[in-house]
N, C-alpha and C positions, 0 to 999 in steps of 0.2 A: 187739609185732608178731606175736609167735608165736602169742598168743592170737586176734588175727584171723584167722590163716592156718586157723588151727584150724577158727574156727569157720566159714570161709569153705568150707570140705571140703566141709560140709554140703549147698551148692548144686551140686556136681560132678556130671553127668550121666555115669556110668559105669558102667554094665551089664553092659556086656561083657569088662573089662576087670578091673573093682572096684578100680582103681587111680585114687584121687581125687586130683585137685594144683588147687594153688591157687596165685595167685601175686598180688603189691600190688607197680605199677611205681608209685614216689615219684617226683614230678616238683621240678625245681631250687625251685619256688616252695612247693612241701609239699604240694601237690594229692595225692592217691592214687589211684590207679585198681586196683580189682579187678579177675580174671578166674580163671574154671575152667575145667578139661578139660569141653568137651560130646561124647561121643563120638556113632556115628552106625552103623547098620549096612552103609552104604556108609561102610566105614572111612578113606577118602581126604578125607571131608564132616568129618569128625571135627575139632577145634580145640583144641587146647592151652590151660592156662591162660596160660601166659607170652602169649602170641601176642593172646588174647583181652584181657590188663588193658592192655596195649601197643596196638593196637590202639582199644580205647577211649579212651585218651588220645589219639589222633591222633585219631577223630570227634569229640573234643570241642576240637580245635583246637592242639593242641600239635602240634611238631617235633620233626626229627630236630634231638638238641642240646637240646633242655629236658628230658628223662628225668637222673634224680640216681643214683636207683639200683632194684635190683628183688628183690623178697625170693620165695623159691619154696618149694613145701612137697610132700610127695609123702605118701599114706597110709601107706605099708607100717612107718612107723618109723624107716627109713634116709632118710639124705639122698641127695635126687635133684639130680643137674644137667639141665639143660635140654637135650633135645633137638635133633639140628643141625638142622631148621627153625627152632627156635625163637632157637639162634643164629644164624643166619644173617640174622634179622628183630634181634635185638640187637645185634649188628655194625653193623646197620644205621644204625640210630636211635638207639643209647646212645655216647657217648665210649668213648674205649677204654681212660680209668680207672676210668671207672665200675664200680662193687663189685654183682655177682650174690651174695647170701644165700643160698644151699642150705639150707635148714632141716628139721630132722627132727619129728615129733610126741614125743619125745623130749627135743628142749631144745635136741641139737647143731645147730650153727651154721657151717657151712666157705663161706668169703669166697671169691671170686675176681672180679680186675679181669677185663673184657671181653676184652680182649687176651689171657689165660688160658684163656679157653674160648674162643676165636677167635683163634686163632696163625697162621692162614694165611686172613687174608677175603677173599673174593670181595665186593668194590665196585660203584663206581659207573665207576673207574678203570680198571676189568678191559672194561666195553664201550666202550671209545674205542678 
């Protein structure tokens, strides 16, 4: 998987930032879905990779509840965690055993269940 993330960098739209991430949500059936950071000079237009392979799994028909797991990559060499947009769209639609991959271009690999990087979520239970 590392080697896709890898080579997935390559399509990252980031100019402005030069900070490339890539991300492959695995779905319970083994489907994969890609996505990169596109960024935008109306910085707000800008999309996450997580948000983008996440997101495409849902146009292509999946639910909240069929995501297995999601593996994430950031250029710089360090392992990135996902941004709180991007958790809070994970919270969402991933179980909350579900295993976020943090991976580094490097090798290193730091796991965390959903619940880990979303300890306090804002729901669907929160607007009733």
């Amino acid at each position: 998987m590392l080697e896709k993330l890898i080579e997935l960098q390559k399509n990252s739209y980031s100019p402005y930032s030069h900070y490339a991430v890539s991300a492959i949500a695995v779905m319970k059936d083994g489907r994969e879905f890609v996505g990169v950071n596109v960024e935008n000079a109306a910085y707000g237009a800008s999309i996450c990779a997580e948000r983008s392979a996440i997101l495409s799994a849902i146009s292509n028909g999946y639910k909240k509840g069929d995501f297995k797991e999601l593996f994430v990559m950031v250029s710089s060499g360090e392992v990135g965690t996902p941004c709180f947009q991007c958790r809070q769209v994970i919270s969402e639609l991933f179980d909350k055993d579900c295993i976020v991959h943090c991976c580094s271009t490097k090798g290193v690999i730091e796991d965390h269940t959903v619940e880990e990087l979303c300890p306090y979520p804002f729901g669907s239970d929160d607007l009733q």
